[in-house]
C-alpha positions as CSV (number, residue, x, y, z in Angstrom):
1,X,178.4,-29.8,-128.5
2,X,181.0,-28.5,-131.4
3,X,184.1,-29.6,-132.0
4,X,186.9,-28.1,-133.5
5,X,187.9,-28.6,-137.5
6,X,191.5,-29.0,-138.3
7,X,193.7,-26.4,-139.4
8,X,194.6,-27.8,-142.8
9,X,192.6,-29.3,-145.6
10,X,193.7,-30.8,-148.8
11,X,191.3,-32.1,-152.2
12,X,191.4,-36.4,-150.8
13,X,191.0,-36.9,-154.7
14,X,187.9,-39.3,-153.8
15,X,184.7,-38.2,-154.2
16,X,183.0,-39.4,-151.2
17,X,186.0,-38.3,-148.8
18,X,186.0,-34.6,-150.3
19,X,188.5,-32.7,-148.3
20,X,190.5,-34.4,-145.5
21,X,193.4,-33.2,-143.2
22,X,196.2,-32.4,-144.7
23,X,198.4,-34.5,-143.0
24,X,196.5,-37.4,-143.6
25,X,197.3,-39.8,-146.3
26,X,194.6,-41.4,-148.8
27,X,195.5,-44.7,-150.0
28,X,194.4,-48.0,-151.3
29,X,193.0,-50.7,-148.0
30,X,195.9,-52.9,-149.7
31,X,198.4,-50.5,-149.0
32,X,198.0,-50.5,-145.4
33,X,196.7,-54.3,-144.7
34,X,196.2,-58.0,-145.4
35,X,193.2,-58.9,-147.6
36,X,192.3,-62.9,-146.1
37,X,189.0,-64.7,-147.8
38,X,187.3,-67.3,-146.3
39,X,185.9,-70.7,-147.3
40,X,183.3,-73.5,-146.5
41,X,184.4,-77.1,-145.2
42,X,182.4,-79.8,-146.9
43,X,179.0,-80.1,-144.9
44,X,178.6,-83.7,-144.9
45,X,181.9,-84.2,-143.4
46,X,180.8,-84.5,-139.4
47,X,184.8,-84.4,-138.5
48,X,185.7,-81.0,-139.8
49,X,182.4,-79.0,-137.8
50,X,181.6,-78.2,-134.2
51,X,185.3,-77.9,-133.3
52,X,187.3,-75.2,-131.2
53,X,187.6,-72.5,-134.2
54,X,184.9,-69.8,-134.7
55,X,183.8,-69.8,-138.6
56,X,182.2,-66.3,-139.1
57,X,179.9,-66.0,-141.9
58,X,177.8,-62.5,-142.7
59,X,175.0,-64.0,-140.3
60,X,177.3,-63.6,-137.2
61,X,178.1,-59.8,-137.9
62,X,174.5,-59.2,-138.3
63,X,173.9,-60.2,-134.7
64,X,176.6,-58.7,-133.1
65,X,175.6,-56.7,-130.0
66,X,178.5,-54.5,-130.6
67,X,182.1,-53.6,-132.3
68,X,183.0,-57.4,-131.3
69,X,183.3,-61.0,-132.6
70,X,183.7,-63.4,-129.7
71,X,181.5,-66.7,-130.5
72,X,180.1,-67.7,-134.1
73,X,176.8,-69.6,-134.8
74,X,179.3,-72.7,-136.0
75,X,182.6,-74.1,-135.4
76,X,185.0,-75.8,-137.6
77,X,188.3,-78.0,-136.3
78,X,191.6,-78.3,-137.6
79,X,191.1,-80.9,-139.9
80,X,188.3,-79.1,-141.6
81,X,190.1,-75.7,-141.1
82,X,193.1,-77.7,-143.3
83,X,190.3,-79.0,-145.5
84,X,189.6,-75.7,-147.4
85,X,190.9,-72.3,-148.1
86,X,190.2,-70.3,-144.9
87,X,192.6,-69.6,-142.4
88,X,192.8,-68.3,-139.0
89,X,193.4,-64.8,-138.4
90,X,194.7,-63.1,-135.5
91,X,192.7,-61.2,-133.1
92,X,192.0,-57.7,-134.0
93,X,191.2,-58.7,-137.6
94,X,188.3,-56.4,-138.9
95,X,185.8,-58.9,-140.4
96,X,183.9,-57.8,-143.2
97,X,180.6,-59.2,-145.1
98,X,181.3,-58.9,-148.5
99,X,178.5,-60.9,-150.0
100,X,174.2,-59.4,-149.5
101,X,174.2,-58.5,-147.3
102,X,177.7,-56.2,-148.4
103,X,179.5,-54.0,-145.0
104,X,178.4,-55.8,-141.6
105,X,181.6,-56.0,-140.0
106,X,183.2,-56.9,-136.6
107,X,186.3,-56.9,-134.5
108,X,187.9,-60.3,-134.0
109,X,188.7,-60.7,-130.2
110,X,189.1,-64.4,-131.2
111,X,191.5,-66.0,-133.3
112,X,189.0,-67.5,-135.8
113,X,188.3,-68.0,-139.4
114,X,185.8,-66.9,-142.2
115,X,183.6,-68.5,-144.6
116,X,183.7,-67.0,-148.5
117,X,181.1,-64.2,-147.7
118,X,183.4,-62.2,-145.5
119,X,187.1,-61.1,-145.5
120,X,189.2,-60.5,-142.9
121,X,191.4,-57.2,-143.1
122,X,194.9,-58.0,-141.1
123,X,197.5,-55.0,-140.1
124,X,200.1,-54.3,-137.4
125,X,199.8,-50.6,-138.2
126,X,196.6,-49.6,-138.3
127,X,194.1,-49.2,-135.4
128,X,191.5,-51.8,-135.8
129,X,188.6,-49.5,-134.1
130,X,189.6,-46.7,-135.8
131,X,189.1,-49.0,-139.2
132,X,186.2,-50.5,-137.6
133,X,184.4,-47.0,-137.4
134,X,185.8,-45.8,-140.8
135,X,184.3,-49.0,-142.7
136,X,181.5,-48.8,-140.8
137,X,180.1,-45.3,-142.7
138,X,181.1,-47.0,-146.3
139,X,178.7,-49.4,-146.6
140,X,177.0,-47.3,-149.7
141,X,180.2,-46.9,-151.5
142,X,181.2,-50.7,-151.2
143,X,178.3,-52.2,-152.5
144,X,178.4,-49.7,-155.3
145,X,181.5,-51.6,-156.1
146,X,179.7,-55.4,-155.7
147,X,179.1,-57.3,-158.7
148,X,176.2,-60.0,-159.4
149,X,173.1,-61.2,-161.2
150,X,172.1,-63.6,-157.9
151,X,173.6,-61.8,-155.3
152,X,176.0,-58.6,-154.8
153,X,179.4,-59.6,-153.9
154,X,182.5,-57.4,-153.2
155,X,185.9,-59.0,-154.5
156,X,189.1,-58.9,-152.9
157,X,189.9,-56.4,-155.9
158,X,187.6,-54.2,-155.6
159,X,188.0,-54.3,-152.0
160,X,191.8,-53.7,-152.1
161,X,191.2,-50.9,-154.5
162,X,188.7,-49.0,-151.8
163,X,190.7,-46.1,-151.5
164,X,190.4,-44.2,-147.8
165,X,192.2,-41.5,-145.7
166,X,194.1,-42.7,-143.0
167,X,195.9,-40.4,-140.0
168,X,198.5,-41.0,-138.4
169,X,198.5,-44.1,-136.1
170,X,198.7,-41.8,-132.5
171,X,195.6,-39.9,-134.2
172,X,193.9,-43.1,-135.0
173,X,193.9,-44.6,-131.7
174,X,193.1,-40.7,-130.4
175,X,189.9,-40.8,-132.8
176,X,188.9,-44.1,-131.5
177,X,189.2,-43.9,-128.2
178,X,186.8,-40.4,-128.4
179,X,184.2,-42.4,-130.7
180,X,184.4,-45.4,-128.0
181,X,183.3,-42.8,-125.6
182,X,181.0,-40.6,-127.0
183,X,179.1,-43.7,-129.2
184,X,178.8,-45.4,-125.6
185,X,177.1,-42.4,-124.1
186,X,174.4,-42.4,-127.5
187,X,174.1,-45.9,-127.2
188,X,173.2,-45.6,-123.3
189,X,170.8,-42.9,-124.6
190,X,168.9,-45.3,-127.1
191,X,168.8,-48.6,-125.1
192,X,166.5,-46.2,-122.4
193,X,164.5,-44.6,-125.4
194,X,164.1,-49.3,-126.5
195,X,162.7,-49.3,-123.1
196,X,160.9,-46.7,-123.1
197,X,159.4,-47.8,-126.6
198,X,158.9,-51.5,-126.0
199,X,157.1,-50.5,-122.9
200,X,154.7,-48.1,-124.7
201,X,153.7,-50.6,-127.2
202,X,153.1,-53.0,-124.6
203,X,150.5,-50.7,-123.2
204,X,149.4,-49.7,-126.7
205,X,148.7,-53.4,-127.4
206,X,146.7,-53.7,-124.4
207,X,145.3,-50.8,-124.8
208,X,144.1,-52.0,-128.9
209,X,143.2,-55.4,-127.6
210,X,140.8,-54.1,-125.1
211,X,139.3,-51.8,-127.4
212,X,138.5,-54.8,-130.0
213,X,137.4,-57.2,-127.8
214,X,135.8,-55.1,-125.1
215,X,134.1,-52.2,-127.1
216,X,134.7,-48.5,-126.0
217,X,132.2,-48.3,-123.6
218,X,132.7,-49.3,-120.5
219,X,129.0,-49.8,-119.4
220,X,127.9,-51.6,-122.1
221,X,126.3,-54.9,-121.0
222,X,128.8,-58.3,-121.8
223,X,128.4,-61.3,-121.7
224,X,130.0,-64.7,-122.4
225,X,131.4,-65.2,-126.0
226,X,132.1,-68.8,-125.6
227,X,135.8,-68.5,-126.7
228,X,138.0,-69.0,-124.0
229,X,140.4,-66.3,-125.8
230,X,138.0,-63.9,-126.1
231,X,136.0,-63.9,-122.4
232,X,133.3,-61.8,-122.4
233,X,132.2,-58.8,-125.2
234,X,129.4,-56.7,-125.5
235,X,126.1,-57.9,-125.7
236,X,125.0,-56.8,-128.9
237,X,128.3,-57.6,-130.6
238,X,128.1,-61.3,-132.9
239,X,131.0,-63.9,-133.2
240,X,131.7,-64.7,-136.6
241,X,134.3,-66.9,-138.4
242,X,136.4,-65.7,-140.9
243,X,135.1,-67.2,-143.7
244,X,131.1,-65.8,-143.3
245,X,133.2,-62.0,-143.1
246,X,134.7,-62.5,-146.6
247,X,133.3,-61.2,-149.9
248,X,130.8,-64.0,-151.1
249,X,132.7,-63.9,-154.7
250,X,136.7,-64.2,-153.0
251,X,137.4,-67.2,-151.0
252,X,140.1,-67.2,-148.5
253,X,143.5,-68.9,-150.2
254,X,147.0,-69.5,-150.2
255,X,149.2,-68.2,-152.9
256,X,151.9,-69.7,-155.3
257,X,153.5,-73.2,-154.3
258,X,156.3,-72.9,-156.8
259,X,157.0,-69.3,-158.0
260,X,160.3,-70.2,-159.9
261,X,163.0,-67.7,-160.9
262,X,162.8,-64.2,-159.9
263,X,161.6,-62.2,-163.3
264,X,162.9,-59.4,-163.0
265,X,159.5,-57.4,-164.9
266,X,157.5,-60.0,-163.7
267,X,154.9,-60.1,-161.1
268,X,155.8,-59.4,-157.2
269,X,154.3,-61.7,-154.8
270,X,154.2,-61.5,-151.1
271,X,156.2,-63.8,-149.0
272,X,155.9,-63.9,-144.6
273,X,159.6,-62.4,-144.7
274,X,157.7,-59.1,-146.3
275,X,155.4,-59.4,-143.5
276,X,158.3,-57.8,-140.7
277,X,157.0,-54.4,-140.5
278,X,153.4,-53.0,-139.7
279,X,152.9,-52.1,-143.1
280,X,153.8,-54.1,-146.4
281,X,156.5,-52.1,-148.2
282,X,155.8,-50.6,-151.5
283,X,159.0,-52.5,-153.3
284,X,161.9,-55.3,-153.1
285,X,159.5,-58.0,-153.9
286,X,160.6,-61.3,-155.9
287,X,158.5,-61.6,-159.0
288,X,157.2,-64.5,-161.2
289,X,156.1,-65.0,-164.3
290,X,152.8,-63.8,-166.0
291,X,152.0,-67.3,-167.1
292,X,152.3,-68.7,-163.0
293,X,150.8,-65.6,-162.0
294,X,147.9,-66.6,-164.4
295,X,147.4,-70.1,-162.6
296,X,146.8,-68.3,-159.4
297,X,144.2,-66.1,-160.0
298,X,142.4,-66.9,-157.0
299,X,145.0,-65.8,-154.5
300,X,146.0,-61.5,-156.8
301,X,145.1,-59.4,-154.2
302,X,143.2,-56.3,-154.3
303,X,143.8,-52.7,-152.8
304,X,142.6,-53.1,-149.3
305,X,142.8,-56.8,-148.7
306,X,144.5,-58.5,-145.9
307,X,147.1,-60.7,-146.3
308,X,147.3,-63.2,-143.2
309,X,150.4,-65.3,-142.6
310,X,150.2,-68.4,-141.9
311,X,153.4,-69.8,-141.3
312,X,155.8,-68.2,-139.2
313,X,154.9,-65.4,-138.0
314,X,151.1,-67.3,-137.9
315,X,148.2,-64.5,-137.4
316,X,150.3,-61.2,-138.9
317,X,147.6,-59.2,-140.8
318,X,148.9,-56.2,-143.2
319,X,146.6,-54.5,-145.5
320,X,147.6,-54.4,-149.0
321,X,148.1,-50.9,-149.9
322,X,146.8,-49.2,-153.4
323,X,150.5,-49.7,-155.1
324,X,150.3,-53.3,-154.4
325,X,147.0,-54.1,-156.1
326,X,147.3,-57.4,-158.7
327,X,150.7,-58.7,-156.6
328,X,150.4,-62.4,-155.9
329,X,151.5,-64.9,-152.6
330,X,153.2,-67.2,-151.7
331,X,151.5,-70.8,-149.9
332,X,152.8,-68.8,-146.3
333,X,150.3,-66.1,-147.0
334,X,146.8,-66.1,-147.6
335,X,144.2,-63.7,-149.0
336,X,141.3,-62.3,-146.9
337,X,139.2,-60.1,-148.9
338,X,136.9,-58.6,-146.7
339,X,132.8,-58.7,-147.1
340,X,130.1,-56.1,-146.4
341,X,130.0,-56.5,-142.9
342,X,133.2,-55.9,-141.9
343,X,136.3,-53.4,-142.3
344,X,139.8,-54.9,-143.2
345,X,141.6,-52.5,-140.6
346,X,139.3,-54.1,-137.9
347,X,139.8,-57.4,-138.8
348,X,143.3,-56.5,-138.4
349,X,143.2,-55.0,-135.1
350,X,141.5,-58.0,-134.1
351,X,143.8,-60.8,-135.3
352,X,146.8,-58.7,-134.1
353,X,145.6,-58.6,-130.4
354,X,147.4,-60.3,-127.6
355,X,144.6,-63.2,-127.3
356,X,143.9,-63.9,-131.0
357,X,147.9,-64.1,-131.2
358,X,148.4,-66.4,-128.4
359,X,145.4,-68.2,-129.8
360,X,147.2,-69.1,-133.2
361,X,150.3,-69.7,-131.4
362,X,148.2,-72.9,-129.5
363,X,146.6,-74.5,-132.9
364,X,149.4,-74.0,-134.9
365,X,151.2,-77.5,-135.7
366,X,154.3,-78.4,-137.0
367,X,157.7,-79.5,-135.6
368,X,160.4,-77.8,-138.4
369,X,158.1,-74.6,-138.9
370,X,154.4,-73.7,-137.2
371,X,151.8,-73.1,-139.5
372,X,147.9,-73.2,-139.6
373,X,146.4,-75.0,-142.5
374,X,143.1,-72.4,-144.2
375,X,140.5,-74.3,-142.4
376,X,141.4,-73.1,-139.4
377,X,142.0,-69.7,-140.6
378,X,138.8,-69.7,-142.4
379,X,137.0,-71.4,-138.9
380,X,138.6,-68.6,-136.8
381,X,136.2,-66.7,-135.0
382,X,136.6,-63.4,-134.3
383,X,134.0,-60.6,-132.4
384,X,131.9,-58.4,-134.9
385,X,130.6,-55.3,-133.8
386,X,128.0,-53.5,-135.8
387,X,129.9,-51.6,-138.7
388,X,129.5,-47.8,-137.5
389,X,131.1,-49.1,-134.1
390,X,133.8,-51.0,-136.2
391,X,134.6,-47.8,-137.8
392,X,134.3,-45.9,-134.1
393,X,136.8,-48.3,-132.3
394,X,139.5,-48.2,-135.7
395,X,139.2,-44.1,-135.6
396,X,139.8,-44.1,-132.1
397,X,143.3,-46.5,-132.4
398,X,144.1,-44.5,-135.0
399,X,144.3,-41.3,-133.1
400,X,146.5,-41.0,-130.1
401,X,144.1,-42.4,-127.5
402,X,145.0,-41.0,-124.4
403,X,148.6,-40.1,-125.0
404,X,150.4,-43.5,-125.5
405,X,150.2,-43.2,-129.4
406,X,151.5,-39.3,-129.4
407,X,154.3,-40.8,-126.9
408,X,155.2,-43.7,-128.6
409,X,155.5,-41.8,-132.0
410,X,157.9,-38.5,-129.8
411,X,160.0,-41.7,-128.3
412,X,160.6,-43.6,-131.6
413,X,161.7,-39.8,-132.9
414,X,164.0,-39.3,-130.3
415,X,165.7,-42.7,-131.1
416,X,166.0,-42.0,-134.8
417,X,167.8,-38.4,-133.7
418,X,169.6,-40.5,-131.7
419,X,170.9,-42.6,-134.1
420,X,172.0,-39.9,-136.9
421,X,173.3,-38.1,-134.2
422,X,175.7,-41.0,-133.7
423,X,176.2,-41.5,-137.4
424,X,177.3,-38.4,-137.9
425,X,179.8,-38.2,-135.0
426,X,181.2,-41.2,-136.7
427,X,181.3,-39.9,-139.9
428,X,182.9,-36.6,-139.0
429,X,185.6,-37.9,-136.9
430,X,186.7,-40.8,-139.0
431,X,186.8,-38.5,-142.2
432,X,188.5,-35.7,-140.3
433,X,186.1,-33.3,-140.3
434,X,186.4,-32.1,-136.7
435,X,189.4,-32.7,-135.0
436,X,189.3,-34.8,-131.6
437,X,193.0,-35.5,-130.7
438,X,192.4,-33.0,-128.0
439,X,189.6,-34.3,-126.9
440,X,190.7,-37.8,-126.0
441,X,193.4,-36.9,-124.9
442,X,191.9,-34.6,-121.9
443,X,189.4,-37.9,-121.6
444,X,192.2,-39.7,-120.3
445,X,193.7,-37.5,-118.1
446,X,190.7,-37.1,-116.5
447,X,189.8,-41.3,-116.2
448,X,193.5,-41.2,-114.1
């Protein structure tokens, strides 16, 4: 569908605004609202937490399952609320992260309270959706503006200095009300393209864990492998663990214990939180020094290693792409450098099937975080096929297999269209672009 543009443009004076209605007015945020920080009770004082007042802090607006903050992951009461230098804010209150990471933000249908990594933008006169929605495309342009050698922080300054265009408030609440509607009807789109997707890689991991447990023929004679995860495999197929599949000159390790500060020419080492994806990224790594790097030899990985975690996310195999060759690890990772008999990307398959995951889930130990220690890593047994069949089963995941991996690939597409498309929308409407007064209004008439 196209909308209409306004009649009237005028040069906004801001680079990333370009032209805007002319009507509209661009102005400082401080112009046009409060500027609140927040602040952090002492912790060891048990009387000033788990009281009646929600204390946001950037981890709350990164879990928000919409536009609104009702509940926070703590609670502070009065006394601590009185003991530092946050204050409640009304209801309505935009709540924005201005520490890493810089532009989560929320509506406040609360009165609550902040800590120091947000601040809370208070007005009587300007639409708190409509600012909601504005902020919410700005996120590149405000951490240009963040400052810090730990951490990028955006000050109250800086903040208050952010200049924007702002209509008038009828048109605000008219832009808002359109974005409420149309964003809904995207968002309704992408939750059934989720379930489509998490119900495609359901069947995709079945359909993998079958293949590397079971083989691809479906007559070939099985029998018992003597692992109660595992049932029965192929008959010609061995059981091998870990350790007798590594290259006789590698060992399987752990990485650095203590890496100290992050150098920034240093090198980058692999941590479990790098491990979220299904690939290891190519950058944004911590780094350490040549001289610890040094002392762990034993654990520099090669182009097409494995790195296994083995604490949190216990099991998670990536293969360590050409870029990454000479990085280090962390003691929550370990190396796997895979002998003659057996390809990495199998190995891989294997430990990222259903059964060897729930099987690392039951041996892991640990009451603040589950790990494995590397004996049992090294002790794991996993099925080995003979090579050319290794390389049979990994071509045949690779491909589309049926038509789950073509599906699941059009699906996740359609989501990310999705998901532009709603940018966009956003984008255009908040930054007058296309004019939608019209459009919400008729909206309404028709809802009565």
């Amino acid at each position: 569908m196209s909308f209409p543009a306004y009649p009237d443009y005028k040069d906004s004076g801001v680079t990333w605004l370009d032209v805007v209605p002319s009507h509209w007015t661009v102005t400082a945020l401080k112009r046009r609202l409060k500027i609140v920080g927040g602040s952090t009770p002492k912790s060891d004082v048990d009387d000033y937490w788990d009281g009646d007042i929600p204390w946001i802090t950037p981890a709350d607006l990164s879990r928000l399952p919409d536009l609104f903050i009702r509940d926070a992951l703590r609670s502070i009461t009065t006394d601590g609320l009185a003991s530092c230098g946050t204050s409640l804010v009304p209801s309505g209150s935009v709540i924005l992260s201005t520490r890493a990471p810089i532009g989560s933000l929320g509506i406040a249908a609360v009165e609550l309270c902040t800590n120091q990594g947000c601040k809370a933008l208070v007005s009587n006169e300007v639409n708190s959706t409509f600012l909601a929605y504005l902020l919410s495309i700005c996120s590149a342009e405000l951490n240009v503006r963040g400052r810090g050698s730990t951490f990028l922080e955006l000050s109250a300054d800086e903040l208050g200095a952010f200049q924007i265009s702002f209509p008038p408030p009828d048109e605000q609440t008219a832009i808002a009300t359109f974005l409420d509607r149309e964003t809904a009807k995207i968002d309704a789109l992408m939750a059934e393209q989720e379930r489509l997707i998490a119900l495609l890689k359901e069947k995709r991991q079945a359909v993998i864990s079958h293949a590397v447990t079971k083989g691809l023929n479906p007559n070939a004679p099985m029998r018992d492998s003597g692992i109660e995860w595992l049932g029965q495999i192929p008959a010609h197929w061995q059981i091998e663990p870990l350790k007798r599949l590594a290259d006789p000159q590698t060992s399987i390790t752990y990485g650095i214990v203590q890496a100290g500060p992050d150098i920034p020419d240093g090198v980058p080492y692999i941590r479990t939180s790098d491990m979220s994806g299904e690939e290891l990224p190519l950058d944004g790594y911590l780094r350490t020094s040549a001289e610890i790097d040094a002392a762990y030899a034993r654990s520099k990985v090669a182009s097409g290693d494995l790195v296994i975690a083995i604490r949190a996310t216990i099991g998670k195999p990536l293969i360590v792409p050409a870029e990454l060759a000479g990085a280090n690890l962390t003691q929550g990772t370990a190396k796997f450098s895979p002998g003659e008999k057996v390809l990495a990307r199998f190995v891989q398959l294997v430990l990222g099937s259903t059964g060897a995951s729930a099987e690392f889930d039951r041996i892991s130990k640990g009451s603040t975080f589950k790990e494995i220690t590397l004996d049992m890593l090294r002790r794991f047994r996993i099925p080995l096929p003979p090579l050319d069949e290794q390389q049979r089963i990994c071509d045949w995941v690779d491909g589309p297999f049926g038509k789950v991996g073509g599906l699941l690939e059009t699906a996740s597409e359609a989501k990310l269209v999705l998901q532009e498309r709603r940018a966009a929308l956003i984008s255009a409407a908040v930054t007058g672009k296309i004019d939608v007064r019209g459009l919400a209004v008729t909206s309404e008439m028709e809802a009565a």
